[in-house]
Backbone as JSON, one array per atom type, in Angstrom:
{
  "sequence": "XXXXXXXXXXXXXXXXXXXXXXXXXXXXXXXXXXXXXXXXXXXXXXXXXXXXXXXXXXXXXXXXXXXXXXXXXXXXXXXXXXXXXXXXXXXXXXXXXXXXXXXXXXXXXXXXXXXXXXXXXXXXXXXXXXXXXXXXXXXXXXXXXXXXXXXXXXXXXXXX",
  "N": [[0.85, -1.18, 0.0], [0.67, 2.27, -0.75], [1.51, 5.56, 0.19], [1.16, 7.65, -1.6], [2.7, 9.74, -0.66], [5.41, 11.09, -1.55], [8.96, 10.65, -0.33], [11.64, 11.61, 0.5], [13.8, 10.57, 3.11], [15.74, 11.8, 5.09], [18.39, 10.02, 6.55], [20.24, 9.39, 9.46], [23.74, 8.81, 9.63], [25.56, 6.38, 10.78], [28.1, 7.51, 12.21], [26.57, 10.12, 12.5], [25.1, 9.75, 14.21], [26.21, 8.57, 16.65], [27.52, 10.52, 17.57], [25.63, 12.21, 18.42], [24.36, 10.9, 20.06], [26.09, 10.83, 22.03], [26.52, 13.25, 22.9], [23.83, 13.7, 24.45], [23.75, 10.98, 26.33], [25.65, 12.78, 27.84], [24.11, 15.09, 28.75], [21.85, 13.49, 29.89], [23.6, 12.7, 32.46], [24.39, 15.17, 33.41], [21.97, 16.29, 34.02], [21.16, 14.16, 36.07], [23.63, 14.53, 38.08], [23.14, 17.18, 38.76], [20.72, 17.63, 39.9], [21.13, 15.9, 41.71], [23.09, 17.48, 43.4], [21.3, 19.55, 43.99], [19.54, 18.57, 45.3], [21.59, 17.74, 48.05], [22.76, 19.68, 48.96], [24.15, 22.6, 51.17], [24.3, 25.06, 53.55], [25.78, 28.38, 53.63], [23.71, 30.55, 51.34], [21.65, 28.87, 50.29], [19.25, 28.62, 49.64], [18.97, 30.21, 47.11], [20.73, 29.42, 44.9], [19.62, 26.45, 45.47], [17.35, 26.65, 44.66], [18.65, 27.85, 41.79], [19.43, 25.41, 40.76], [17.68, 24.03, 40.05], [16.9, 25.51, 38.07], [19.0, 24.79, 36.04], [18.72, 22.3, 35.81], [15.99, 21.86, 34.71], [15.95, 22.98, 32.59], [18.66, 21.11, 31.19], [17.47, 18.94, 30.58], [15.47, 19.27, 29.12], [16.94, 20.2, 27.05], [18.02, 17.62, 26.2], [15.99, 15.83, 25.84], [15.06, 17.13, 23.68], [17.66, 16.65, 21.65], [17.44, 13.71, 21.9], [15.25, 13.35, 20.41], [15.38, 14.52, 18.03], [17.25, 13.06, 17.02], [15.52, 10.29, 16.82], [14.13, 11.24, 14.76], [15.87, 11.3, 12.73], [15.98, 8.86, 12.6], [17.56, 7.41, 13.99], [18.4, 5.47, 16.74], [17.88, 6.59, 20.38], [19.6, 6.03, 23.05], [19.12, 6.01, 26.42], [19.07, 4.6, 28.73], [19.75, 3.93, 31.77], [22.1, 2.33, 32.71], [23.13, 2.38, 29.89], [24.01, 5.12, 30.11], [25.81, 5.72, 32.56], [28.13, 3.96, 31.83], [28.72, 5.34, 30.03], [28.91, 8.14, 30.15], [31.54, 10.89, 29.86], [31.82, 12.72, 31.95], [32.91, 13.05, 35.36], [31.96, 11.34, 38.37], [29.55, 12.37, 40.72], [30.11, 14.59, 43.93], [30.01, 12.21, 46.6], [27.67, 12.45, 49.57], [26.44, 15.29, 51.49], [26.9, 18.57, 50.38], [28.85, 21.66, 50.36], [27.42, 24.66, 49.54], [29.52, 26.06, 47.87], [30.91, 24.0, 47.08], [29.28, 22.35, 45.2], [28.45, 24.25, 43.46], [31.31, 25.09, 42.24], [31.33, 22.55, 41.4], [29.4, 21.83, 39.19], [28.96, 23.8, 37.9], [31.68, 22.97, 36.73], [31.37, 20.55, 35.67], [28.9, 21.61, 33.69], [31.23, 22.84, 31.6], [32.2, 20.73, 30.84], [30.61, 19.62, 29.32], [29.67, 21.25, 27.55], [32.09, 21.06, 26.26], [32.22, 17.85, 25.33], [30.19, 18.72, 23.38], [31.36, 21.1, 21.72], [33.39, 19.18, 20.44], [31.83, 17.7, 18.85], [30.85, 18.57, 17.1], [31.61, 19.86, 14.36], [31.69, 18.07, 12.71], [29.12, 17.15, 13.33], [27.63, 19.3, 11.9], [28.89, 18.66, 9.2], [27.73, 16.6, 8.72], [24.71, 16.95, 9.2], [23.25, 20.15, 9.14], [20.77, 20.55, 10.5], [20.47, 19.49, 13.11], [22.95, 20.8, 14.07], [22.3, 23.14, 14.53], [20.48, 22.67, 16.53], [22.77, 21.67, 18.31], [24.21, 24.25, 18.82], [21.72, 25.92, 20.19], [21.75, 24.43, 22.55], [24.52, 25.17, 23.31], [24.35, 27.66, 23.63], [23.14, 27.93, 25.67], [23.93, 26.27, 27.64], [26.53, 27.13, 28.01], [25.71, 30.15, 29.33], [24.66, 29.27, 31.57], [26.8, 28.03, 33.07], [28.51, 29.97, 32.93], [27.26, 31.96, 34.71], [26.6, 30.56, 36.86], [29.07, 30.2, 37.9], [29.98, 32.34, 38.61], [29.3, 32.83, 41.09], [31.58, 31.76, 42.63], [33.25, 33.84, 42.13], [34.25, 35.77, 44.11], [35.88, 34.3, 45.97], [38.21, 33.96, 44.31], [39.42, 36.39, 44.39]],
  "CA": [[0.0, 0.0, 0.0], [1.36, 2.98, -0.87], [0.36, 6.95, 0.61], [0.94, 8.95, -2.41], [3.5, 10.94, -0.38], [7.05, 10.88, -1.93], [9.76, 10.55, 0.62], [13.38, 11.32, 0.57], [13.66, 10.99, 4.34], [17.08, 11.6, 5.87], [18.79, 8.88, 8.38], [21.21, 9.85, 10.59], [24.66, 8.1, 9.5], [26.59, 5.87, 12.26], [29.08, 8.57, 12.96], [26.13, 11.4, 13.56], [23.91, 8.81, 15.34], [27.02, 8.13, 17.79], [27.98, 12.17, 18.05], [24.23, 12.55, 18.96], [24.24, 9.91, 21.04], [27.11, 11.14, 23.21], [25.69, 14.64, 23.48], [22.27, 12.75, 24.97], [24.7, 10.96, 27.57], [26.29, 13.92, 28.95], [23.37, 15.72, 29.11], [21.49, 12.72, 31.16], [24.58, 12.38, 33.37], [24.68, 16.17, 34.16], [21.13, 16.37, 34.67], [21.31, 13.73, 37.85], [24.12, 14.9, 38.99], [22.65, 18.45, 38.82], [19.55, 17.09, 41.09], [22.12, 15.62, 43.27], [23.42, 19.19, 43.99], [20.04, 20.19, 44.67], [19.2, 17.54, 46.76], [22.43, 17.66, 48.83], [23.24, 21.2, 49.31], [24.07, 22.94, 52.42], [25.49, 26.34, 53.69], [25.25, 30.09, 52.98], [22.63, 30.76, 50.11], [21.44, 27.52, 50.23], [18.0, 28.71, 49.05], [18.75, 30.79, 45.72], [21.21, 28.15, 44.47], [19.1, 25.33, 45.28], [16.63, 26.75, 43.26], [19.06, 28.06, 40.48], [20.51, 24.16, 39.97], [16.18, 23.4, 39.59], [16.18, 25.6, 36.48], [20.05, 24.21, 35.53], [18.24, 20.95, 35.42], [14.99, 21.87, 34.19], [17.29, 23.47, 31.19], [19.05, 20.66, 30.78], [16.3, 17.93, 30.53], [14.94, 19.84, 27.61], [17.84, 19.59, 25.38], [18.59, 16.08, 26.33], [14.91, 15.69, 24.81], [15.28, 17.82, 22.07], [18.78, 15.94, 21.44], [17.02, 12.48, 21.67], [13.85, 13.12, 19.59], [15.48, 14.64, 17.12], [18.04, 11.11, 16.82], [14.17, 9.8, 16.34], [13.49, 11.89, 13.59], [16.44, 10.9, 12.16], [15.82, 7.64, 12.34], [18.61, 6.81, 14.88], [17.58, 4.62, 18.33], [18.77, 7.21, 21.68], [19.4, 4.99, 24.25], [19.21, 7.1, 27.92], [19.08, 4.03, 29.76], [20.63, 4.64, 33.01], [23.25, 1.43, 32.32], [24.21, 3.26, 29.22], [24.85, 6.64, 30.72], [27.0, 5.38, 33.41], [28.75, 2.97, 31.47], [29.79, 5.92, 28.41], [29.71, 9.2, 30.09], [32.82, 11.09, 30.26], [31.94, 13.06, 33.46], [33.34, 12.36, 36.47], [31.01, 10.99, 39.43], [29.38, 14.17, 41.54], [30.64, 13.62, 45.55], [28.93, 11.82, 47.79], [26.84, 13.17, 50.38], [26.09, 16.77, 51.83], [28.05, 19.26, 49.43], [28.31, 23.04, 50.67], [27.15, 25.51, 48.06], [30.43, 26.54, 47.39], [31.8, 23.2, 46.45], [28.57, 21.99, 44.37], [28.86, 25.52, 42.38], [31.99, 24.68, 41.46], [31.42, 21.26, 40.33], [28.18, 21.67, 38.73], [29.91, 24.53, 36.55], [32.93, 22.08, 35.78], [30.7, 19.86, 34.63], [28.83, 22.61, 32.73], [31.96, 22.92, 31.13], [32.79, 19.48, 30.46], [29.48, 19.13, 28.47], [29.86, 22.14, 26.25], [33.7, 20.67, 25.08], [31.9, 17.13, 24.47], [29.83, 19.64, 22.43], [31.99, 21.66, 20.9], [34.41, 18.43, 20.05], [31.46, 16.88, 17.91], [29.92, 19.77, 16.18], [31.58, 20.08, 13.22], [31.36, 16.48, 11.76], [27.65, 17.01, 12.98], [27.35, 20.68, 11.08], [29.23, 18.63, 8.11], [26.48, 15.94, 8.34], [22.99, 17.32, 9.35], [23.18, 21.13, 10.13], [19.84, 21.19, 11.63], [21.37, 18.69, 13.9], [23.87, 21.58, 14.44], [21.22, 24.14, 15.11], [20.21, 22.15, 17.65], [23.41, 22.11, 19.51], [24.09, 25.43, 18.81], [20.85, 26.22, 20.9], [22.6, 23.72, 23.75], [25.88, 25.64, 23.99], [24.21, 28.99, 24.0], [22.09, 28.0, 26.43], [24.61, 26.27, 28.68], [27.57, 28.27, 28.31], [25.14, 30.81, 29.56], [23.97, 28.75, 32.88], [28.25, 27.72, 33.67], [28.94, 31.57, 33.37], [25.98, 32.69, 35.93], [26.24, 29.68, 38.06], [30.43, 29.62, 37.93], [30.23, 33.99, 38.88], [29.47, 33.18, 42.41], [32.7, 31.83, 43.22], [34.7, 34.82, 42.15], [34.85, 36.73, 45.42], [37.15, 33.21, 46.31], [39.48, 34.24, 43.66], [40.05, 37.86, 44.83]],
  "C": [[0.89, 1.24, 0.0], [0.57, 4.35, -0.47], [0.11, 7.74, -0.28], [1.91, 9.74, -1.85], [5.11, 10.42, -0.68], [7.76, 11.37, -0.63], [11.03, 10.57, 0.34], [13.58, 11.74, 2.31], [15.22, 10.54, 4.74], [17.0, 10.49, 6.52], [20.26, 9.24, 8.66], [22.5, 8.52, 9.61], [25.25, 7.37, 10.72], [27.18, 6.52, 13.09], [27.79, 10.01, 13.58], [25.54, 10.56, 14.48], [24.87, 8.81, 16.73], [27.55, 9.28, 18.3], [26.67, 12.78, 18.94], [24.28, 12.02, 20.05], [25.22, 10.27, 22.57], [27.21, 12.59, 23.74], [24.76, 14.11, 24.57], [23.4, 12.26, 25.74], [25.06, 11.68, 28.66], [25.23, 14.63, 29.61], [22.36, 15.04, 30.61], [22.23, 12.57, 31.99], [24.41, 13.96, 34.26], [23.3, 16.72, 34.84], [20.68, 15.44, 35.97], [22.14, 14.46, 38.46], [23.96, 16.56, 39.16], [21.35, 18.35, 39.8], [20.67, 16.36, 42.14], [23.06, 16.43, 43.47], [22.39, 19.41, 44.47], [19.93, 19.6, 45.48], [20.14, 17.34, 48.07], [23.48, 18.95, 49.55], [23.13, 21.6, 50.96], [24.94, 24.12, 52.64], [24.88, 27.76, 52.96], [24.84, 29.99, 51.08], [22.27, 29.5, 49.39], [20.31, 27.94, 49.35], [18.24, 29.45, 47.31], [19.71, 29.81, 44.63], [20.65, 26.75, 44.16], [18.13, 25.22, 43.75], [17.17, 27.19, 41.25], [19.69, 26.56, 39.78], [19.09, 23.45, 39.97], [16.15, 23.58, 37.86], [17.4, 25.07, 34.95], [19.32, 23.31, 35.0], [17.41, 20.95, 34.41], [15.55, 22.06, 32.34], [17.55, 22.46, 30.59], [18.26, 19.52, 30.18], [15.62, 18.24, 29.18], [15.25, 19.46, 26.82], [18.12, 18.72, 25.45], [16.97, 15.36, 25.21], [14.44, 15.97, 23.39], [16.15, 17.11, 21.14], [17.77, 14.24, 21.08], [15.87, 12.62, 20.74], [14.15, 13.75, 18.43], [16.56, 12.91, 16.13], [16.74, 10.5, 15.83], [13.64, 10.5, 15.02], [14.55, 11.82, 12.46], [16.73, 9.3, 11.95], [16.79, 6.79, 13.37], [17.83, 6.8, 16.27], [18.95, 5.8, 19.55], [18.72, 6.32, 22.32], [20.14, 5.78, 25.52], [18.85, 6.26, 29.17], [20.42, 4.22, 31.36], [22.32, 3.62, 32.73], [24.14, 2.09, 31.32], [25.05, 4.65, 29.46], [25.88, 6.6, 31.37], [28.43, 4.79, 32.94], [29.69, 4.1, 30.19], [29.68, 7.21, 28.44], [31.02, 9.66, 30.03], [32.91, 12.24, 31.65], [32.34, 12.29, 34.46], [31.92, 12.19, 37.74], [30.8, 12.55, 40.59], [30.07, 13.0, 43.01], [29.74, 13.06, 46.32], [28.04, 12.89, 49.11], [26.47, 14.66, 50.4], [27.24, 17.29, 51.12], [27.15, 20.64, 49.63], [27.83, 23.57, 49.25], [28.46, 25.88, 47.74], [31.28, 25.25, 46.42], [30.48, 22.39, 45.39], [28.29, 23.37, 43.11], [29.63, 25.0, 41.66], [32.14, 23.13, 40.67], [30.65, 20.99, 39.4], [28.62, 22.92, 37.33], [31.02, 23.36, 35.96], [32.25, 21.19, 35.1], [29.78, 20.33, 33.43], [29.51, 22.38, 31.61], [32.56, 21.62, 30.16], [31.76, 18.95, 29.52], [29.41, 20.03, 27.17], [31.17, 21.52, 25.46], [32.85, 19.53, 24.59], [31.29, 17.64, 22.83], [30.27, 20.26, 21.34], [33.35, 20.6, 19.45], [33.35, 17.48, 19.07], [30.64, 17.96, 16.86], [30.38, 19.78, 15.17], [31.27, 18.77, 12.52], [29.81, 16.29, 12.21], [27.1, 17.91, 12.2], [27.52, 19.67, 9.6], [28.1, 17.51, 7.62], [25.09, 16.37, 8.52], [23.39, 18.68, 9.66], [22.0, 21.66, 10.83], [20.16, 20.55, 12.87], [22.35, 19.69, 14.53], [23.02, 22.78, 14.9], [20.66, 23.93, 16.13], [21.49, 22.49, 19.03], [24.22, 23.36, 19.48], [23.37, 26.43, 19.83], [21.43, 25.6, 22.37], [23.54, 24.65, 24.06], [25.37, 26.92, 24.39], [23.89, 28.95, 25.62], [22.95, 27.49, 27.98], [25.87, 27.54, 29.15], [26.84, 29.33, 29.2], [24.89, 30.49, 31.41], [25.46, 28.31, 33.7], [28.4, 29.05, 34.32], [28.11, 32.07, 34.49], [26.25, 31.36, 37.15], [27.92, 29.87, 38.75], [30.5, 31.25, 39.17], [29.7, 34.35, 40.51], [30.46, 32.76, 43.0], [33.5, 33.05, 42.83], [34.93, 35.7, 43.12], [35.87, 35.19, 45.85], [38.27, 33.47, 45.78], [40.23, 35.44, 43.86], [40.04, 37.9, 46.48]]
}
């Protein structure tokens, strides 16, 4: 049976499927351990922090969705099972327990940071294969870079 509607429908190649794929990773990795800041916080300005690593998350959860459903629209399978995340982030593990605000700032920015380079280190071979694919994480880096810099700019009275 046929619809009548002609189709030249992209599919994701191996190499973007697996650049995608490891965006989607980081992003699920930094969004737990961005709720396990929130959840484990303690210490001066506990309250405007807590809530600024809600809308970190909330943020991040987005483009991890955006990231995975576009995969789907390219025909490529995301897989955001928790086994896979663990098993093929490249973040490092957040710390255990109670973490002041000063030391979940700074780790929650480094990891920030550590998600924009995955970023930045697959973008062009995804620009050179899909660039709406690249428009996408384009919208990611703005958007983090943006949430490192504001979240990172309360440690700098430490540095002076």
């Amino acid at each position: 049976m046929t619809t009548g509607i002609a189709t030249t429908e992209f599919v994701a190649s191996p190499v973007l499927a697996a650049d995608l794929q490891a965006v989607l990773v980081e992003l699920l990795e930094l969004q737990g351990q961005g709720k396990q800041a929130h959840w484990n916080l303690v210490g001066p300005h506990f309250r405007s922090v807590h809530l600024e690593l809600d809308e970190i998350v909330d943020a991040v959860r987005e483009h991890a969705d955006t990231v995975a459903e576009r995969m789907r629209a390219l025909n490529a399978v995301p897989d955001g099972r928790t086994r896979t995340v663990a098993n093929t982030t490249t973040l490092t593990s957040f710390p255990e327990g109670e973490v002041s605000v000063e030391k979940a700032v700074a780790v929650i920015a480094e990891r920030l940071g550590s998600v924009v380079a995955v970023i930045r280190r697959v973008h062009d071979d995804v620009d050179a294969a899909d660039p709406t694919s690249a428009d996408i994480l384009h919208s990611v880096l703005e958007s983090l870079e943006k949430q490192r810099w504001m979240l990172a700019s309360q440690l700098r009275h430490i540095a002076n």
